[in-house]
Structure formats: C-alpha cells, structure tokens
N, C-alpha and C positions, 0 to 999 in steps of 0.2 A: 068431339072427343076432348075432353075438359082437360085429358091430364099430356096431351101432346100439342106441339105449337101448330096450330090452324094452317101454316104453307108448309110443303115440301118443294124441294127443288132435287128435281133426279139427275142425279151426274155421273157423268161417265167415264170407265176404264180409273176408278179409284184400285187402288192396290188394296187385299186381304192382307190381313199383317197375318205371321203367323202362331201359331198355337203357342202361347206360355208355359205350357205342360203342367203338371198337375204338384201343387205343393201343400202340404197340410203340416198343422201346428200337433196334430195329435201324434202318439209314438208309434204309428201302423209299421212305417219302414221297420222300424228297431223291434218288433216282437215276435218271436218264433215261435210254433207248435207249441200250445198246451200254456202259454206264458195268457196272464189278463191287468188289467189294470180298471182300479174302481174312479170313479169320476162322481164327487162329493156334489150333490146339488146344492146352489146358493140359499134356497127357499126352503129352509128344515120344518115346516109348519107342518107335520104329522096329521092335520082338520083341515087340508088344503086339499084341491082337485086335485083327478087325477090329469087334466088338461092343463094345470100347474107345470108339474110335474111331464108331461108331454112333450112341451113346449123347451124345455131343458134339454130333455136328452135326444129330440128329433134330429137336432142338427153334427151331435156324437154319431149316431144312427149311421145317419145319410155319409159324414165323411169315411166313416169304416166301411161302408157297402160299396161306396163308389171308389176307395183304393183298392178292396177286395176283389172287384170285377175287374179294372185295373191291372194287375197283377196277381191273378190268378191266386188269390188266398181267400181265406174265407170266415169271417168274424161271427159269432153269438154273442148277444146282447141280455141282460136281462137287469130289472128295477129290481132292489134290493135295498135291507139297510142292514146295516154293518158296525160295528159297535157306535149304535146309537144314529149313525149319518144314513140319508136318505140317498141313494144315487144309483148311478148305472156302471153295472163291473161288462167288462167286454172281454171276451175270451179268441185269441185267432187259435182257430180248430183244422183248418188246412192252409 
C-alpha cells in the first residue's frame, strides 16, 4: 500500500478524543426561511466545463446539506448567473 507506512503497531486502551462538533465558514447558522445568498465563482470563463464549474460549488453543496441534516433545515441550490457572474445562489427553504 504505497501511500501508508509499511508497519502498524496495534496499541491498546488509547483514549477516543471526543467530537469537535460541527463549524462552518458559510452563513447556514444566520439564514432564516426564504433568505439565499449567491456564491460568485472564481473561474468566470463562460467556454469552461461544466466539471469546472462542479468542482466549485460541490463543496458549498455538501457544507449546506450536512448543516441542513444537522439541524433539521433544509437548503436549494441552483447554478446561475447574475448580472454577468457565474455562481451558485442557495436558498434555506425549511
């Protein structure tokens, strides 16, 4: 296995630290019913992928879905552009 060091040594009764609970740089906490916020993509090339363009806003995606499950809310997402910017607007809807 190339990308692990070739010995293990199994040790016993190590302590589980526990859970750092869950923090995000996006504004999920702060957004109530019906409020969205657009997210400008860096890569404005209009003749670019759409796996470009994927690649951007998977990780918007995932943090709004995994707060949303979280704490029982629940985010839409959709690719857009907006006077002239390419990006993703997220809407929390419950």
């Amino acid at each position: 296995m190339g990308y692990l060091e070739e010995r293990w040594i199994i040790e016993k009764n190590v302590p589980i630290p526990k859970p750092k609970g869950y923090t995000t740089t996006f504004p999920w906490p702060n957004m109530e019913v019906n409020d969205s916020v657009f997210f400008i993509f860096k890569n404005q090339n209009k003749d670019s992928s759409l796996p470009l363009y994927h690649n951007q806003e998977t990780p918007i995606r995932s943090s709004a879905h995994v707060y949303g499950t979280k704490n029982k809310k629940k985010f839409v997402t959709r690719v857009l552009t907006e006077n002239g910017k390419i990006g993703l607007r997220v809407w929390r809807v419950e």
